[in-house]
C-alpha positions in Angstrom: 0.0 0.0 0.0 1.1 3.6 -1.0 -0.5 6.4 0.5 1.2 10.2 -0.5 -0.2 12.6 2.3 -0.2 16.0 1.5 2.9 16.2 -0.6 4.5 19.7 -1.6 7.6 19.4 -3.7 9.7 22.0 -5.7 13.2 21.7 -7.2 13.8 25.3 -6.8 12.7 27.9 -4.2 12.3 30.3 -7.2 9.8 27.6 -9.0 6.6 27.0 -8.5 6.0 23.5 -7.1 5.7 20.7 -9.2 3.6 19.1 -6.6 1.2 21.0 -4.1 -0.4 19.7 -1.3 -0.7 16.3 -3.4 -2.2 12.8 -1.7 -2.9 9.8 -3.3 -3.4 6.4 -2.6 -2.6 3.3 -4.1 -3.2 -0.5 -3.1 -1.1 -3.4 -4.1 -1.6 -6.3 -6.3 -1.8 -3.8 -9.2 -0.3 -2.4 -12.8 -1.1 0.7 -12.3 -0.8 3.2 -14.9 0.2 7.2 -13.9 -0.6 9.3 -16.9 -0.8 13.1 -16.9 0.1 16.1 -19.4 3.6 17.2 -19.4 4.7 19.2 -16.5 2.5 17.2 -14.1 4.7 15.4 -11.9 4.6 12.0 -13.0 8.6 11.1 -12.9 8.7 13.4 -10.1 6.5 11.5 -8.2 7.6 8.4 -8.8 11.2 9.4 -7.6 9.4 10.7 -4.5 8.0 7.6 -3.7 10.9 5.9 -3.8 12.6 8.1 -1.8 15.1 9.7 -3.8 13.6 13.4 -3.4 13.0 14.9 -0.3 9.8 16.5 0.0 9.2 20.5 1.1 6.1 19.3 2.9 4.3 16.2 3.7 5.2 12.5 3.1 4.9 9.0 1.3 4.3 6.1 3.2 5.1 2.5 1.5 3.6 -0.5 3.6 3.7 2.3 6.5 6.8 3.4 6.7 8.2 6.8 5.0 10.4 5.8 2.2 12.5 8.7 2.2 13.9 7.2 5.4 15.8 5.3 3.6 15.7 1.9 5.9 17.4 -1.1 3.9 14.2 -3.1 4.7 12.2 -0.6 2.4 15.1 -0.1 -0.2 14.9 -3.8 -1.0 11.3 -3.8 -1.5 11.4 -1.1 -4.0 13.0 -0.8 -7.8 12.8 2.5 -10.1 14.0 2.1 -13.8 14.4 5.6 -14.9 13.2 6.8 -18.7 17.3 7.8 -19.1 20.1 5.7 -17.3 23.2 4.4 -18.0 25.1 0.9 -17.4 28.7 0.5 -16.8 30.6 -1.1 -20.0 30.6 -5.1 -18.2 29.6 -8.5 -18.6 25.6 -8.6 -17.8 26.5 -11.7 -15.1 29.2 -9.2 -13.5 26.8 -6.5 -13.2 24.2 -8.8 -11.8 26.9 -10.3 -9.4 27.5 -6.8 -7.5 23.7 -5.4 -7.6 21.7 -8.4 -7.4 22.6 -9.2 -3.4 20.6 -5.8 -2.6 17.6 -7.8 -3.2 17.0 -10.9 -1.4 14.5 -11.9 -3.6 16.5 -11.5 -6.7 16.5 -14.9 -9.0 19.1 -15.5 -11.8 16.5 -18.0 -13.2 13.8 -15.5 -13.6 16.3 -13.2 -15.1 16.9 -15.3 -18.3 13.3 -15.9 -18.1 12.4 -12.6 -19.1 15.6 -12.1 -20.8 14.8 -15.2 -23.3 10.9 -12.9 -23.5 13.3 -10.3 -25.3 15.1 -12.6 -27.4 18.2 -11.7 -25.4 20.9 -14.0 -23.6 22.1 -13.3 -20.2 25.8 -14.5 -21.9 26.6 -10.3 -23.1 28.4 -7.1 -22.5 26.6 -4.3 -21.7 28.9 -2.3 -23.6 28.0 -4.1 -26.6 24.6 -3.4 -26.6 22.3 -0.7 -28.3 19.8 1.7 -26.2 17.2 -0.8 -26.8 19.1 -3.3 -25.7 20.1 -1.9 -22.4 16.8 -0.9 -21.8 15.4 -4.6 -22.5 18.4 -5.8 -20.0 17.6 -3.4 -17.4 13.9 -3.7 -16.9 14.7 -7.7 -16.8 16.9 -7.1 -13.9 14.2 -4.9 -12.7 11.9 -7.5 -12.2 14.0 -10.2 -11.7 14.9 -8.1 -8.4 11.2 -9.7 -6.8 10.4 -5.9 -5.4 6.7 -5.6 -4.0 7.3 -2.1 -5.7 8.2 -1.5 -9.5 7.9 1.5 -10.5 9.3 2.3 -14.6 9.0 6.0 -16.0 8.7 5.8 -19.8 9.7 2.1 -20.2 8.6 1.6 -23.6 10.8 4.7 -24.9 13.4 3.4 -27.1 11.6 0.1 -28.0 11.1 -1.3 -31.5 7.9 -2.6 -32.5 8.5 -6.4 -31.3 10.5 -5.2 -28.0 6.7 -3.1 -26.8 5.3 -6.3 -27.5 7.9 -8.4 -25.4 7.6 -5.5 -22.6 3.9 -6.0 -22.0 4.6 -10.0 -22.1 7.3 -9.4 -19.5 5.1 -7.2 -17.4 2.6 -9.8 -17.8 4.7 -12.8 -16.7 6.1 -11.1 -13.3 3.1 -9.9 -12.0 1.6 -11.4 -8.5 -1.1 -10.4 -6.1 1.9 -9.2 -3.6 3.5 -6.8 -6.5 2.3 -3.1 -7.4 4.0 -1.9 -10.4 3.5 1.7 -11.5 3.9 3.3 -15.0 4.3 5.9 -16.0 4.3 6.8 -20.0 2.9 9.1 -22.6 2.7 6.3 -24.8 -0.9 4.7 -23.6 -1.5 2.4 -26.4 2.0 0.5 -25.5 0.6 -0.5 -22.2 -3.6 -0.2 -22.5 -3.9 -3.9 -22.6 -1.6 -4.4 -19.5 -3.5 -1.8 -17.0 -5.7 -2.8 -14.3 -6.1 0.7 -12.8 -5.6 4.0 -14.0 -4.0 7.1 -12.2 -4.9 10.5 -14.7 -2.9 13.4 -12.5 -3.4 17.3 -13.8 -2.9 20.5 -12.3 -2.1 19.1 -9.1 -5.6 16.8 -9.0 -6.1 13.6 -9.1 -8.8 13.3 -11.9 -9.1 9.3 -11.7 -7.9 6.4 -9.2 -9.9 3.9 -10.3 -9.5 0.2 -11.5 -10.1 -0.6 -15.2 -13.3 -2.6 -14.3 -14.7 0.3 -12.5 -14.4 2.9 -15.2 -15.8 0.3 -17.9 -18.6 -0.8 -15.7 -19.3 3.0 -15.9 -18.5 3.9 -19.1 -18.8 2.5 -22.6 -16.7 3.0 -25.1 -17.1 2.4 -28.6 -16.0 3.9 -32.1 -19.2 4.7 -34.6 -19.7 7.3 -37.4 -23.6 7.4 -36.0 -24.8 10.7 -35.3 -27.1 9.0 -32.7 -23.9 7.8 -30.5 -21.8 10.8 -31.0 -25.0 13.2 -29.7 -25.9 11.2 -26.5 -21.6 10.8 -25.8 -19.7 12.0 -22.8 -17.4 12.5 -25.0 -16.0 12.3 -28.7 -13.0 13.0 -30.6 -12.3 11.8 -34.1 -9.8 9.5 -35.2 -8.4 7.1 -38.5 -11.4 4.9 -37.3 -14.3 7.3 -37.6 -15.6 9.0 -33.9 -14.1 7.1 -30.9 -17.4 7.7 -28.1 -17.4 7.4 -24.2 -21.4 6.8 -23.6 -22.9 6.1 -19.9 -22.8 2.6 -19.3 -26.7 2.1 -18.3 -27.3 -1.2 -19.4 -23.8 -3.2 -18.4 -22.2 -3.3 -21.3 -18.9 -4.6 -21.5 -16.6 -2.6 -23.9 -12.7 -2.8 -23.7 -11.2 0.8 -22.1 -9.6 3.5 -24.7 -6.9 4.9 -23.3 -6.2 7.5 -25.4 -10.1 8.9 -25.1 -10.2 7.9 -21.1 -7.1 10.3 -20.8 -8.4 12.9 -23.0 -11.5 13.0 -21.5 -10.5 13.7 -18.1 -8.4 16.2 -18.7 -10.8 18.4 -20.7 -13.6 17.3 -18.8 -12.5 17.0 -14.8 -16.2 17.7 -13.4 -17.5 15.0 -15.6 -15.3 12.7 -14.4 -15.7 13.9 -10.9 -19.5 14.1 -11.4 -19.4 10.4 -12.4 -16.8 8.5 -10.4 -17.0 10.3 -6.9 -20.7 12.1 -7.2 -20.5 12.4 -3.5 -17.8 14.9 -3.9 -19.4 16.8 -6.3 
């Protein structure tokens, strides 16, 4: 369980903060997806979480205990893979040798496991690799580490075609009911199919923190070129496939959840969304 209370952060006293007063909560067992407009806080949230920025006000508690502590117990529970990092020029087994024993959990097995997903051998040197590469290799370490916490900023930046679709098999494979893994991306058709819950941030609001079966047992969403749909919509937009629609979902429909429209209606539309999904708030 994550709970941010009433976090305030700024990376300069002359700046305005990126986050103000900010709490959220988030419960485990989950692939959560963070999505937000540029500018609102996503990366810098997740670095707050794991405790590598130090708050101006409040705090983030992971399984109770305030992660920017620091406690070894909580560092070996929690992994961060970066949208830009570097690795040394080494063999992958040397690297693992000196970073894997700060996870107890860590398994060499599991590690060519998803390695093998990326159609990569644990047998290379890091030095030898491409971008892509590296960044297949490091999100495999990543969860071969066993955290209850991943969180990945951007992971599918850099990826071909094939490697997105490796990534959400990877995901896929690792996840357990004792794992919360949060993402964070700008790229929401890489990783639609993998959510289970979706975080939209903006302006320093949560505008959603709800599961994927919640928003589609409240919503429907469809694409039509009917004039009928697109008048009684929430909300439309156009796209290569005619009007994509979110409608009311009065009559338990089961539609699978657009990302893209999900995200773009909740930022244009925050009291709807309010309105619909916390109505006792409104």
């Amino acid at each position: 369980m994550i709970e941010v209370k009433n976090l305030t952060f700024s990376y300069s006293r002359k700046k305005a903060p990126v986050l103000n007063d900010f709490s959220i909560a988030i419960e485990k067992g989950k692939v959560s997806g963070l999505l937000g407009k540029n500018g609102a806080g996503k990366s810098t949230l997740l670095y707050l979480i794991a405790g590598l920025l130090t708050p101006n006000e409040g705090e983030v508690l992971f399984n109770g205990i305030n992660t920017r502590r620091r406690h070894p117990n909580t560092l070996q529970e929690i992994f961060i893979v970066p949208e830009e990092f570097d690795l040394p020029s080494i063999p992958l087994l040397e690297f693992i040798k000196t970073n894997a024993p700060l996870y107890p959990r860590f398994s060499v097995d599991d590690m060519a496991h998803y390695l093998q997903l990326f159609d990569m051998s644990i047998d290379t040197d890091l030095g030898a690799l491409s971008m892509g590469q590296k960044k297949k290799v490091y999100m495999a370490f990543a969860l071969a580490t066993n955290t209850t916490l991943l969180l990945m900023d951007e992971p599918t930046n850099g990826l071909d075609i094939p490697g997105k679709s490796q990534f959400r098999k990877l995901i896929a494979a690792s996840m357990n009911d004792d794992r919360n893994i949060i993402i964070s991306t700008h790229q929401v058709r890489d990783i639609d199919q993998l959510l289970d819950h979706i975080i939209i941030i903006n302006n320093n609001e949560v505008l959603l923190n709800h599961s994927t079966y919640e928003i589609t047992q409240k919503l429907v969403f469809m694409n039509t070129d009917t004039r009928q749909a697109s008048a009684e919509a929430l909300y439309a937009q156009t796209s290569a496939f005619g009007c994509s629609v979110i409608l009311p979902n009065n009559n338990d429909i089961e539609s699978e959840l657009n990302l893209e429209t999900l995200f773009n209606f909740a930022t244009e539309n925050p009291d709807a969304i309010n309105n619909i999904f916390n109505p006792s708030q409104s």
